[in-house]
C-alpha positions as CSV (number, residue, x, y, z in Angstrom):
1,X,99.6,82.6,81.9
2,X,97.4,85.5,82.8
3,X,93.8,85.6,82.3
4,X,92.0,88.3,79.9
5,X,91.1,89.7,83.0
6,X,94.7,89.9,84.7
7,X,95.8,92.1,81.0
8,X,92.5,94.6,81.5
9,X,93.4,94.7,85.6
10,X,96.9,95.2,84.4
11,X,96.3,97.7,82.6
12,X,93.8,99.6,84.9
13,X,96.5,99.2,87.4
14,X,98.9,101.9,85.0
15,X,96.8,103.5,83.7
16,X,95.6,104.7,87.3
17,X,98.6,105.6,88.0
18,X,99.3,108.6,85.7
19,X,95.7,109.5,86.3
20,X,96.1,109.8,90.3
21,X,99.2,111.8,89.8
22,X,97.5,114.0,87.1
23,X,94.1,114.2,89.4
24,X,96.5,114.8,92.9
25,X,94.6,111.8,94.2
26,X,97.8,111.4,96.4
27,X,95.7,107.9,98.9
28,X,94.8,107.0,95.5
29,X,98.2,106.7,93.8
30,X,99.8,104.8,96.8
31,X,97.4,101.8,96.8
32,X,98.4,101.2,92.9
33,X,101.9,100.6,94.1
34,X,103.4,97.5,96.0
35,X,105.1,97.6,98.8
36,X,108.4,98.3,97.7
37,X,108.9,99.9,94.1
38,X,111.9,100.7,92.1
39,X,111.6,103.8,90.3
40,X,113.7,104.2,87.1
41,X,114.3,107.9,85.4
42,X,117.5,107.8,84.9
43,X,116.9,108.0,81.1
44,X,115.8,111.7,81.7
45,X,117.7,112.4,85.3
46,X,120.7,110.4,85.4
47,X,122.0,109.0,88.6
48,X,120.2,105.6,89.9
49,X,117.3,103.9,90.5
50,X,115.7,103.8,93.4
51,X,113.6,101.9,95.7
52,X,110.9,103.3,97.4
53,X,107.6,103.1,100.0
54,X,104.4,104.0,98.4
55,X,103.8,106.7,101.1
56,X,107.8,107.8,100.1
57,X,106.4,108.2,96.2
58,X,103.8,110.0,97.1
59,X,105.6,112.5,99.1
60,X,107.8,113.7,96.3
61,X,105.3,113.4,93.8
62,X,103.1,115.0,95.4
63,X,105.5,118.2,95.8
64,X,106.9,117.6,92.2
65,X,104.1,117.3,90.1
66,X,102.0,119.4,92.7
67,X,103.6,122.3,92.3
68,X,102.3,122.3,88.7
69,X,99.6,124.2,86.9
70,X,98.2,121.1,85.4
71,X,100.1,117.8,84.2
72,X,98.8,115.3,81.7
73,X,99.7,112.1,81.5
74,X,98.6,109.6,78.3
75,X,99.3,106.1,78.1
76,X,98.7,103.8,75.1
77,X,100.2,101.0,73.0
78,X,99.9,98.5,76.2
79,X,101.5,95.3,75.9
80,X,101.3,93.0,78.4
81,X,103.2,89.7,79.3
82,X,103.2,87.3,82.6
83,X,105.5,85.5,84.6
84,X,104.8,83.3,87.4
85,X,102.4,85.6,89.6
86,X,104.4,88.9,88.0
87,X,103.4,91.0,85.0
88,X,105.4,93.4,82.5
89,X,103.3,96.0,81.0
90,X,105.1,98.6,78.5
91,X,103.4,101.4,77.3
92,X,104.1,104.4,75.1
93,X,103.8,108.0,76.9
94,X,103.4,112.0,76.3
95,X,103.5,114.1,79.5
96,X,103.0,117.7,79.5
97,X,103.5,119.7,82.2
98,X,102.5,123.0,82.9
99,X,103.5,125.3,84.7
100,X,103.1,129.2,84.0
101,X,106.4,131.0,84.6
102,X,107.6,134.9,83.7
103,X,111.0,133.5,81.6
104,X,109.8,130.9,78.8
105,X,107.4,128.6,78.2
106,X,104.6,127.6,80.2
107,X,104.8,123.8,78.5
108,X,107.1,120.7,78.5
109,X,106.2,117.7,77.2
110,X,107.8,114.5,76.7
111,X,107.2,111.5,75.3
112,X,108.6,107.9,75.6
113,X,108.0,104.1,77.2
114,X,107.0,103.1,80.2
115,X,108.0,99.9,81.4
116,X,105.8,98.3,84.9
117,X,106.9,95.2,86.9
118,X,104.1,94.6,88.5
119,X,103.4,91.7,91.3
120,X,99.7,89.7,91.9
121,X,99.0,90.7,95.5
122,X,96.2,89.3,97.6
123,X,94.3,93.0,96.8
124,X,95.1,92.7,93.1
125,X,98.0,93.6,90.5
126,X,100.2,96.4,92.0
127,X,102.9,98.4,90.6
128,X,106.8,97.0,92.2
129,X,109.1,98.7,89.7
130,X,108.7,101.8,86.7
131,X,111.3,102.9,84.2
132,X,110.7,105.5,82.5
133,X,112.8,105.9,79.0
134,X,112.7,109.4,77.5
135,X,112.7,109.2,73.8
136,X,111.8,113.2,73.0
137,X,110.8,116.0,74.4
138,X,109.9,119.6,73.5
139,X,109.4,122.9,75.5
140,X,110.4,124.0,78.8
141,X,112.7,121.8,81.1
142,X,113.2,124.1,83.2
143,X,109.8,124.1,84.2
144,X,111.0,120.6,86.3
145,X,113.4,123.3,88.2
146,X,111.1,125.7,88.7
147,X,108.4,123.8,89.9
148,X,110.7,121.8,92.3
149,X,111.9,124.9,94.0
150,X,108.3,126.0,94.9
């Protein structure tokens, strides 16, 4: 059982997260992460999960949601539960990304859950696996393309 400390670390732990990516604080985001993490959009994407390095999720991050105007991410709704030196926190999310473009909308926004695995590392709670489940969205998509292709 986690202490009321763990659940506010926890949560500090996600919540730093979006706020790296949406600050570009690309050091910063890698140390919320474990060692290994298994990123999950296939809700939005398709394909498969995937398991990266911190320094990997940071380098396509970095030129994904870089290549944005401004992104915002907003967490809320945490619940937390705990395993045996693991955590699950779920979370409801709205992203918007912007992204000024000549053909549409400069805005897409979506909005979902978040689930994080996370592990109890020697340095604290860190991030080990994210999925990502889409349940809405509204504006642009193809902002994603356009952005990627810069």
């Amino acid at each position: 059982m986690g202490t009321l400390d763990d659940r506010f670390e926890i949560i500090d732990t996600c919540t730093r997260m979006a706020w790296h990516a949406d600050q570009r604080e690309w050091q910063s985001l890698a140390s919320v992460f474990a060692e290994k993490v298994t990123l999950d959009y296939t809700s939005l994407n398709g394909g498969e999960a995937v398991t990266l390095t911190p320094d990997q999720i940071v380098g396509a991050w970095s030129q994904l949601l870089g290549a944005f105007d401004a992104t915002q991410h907003l967490l809320g709704n945490h619940l937390v539960s705990f395993g045996e030196g693991s955590a699950v926190c779920t979370a409801s999310f709205q992203a918007t990304h912007r992204l000024a473009n000549p053909f549409g909308s400069p805005l897409w926004t979506l909005g979902g859950t978040y689930r994080f695995d996370l592990v109890r590392t020697q340095d604290g709670w860190r991030i080990s696996g994210v999925v990502m489940t889409a349940t809405w969205a509204e504006g642009n998509r193809d902002l994603m393309n356009l952005a990627g292709s810069q």
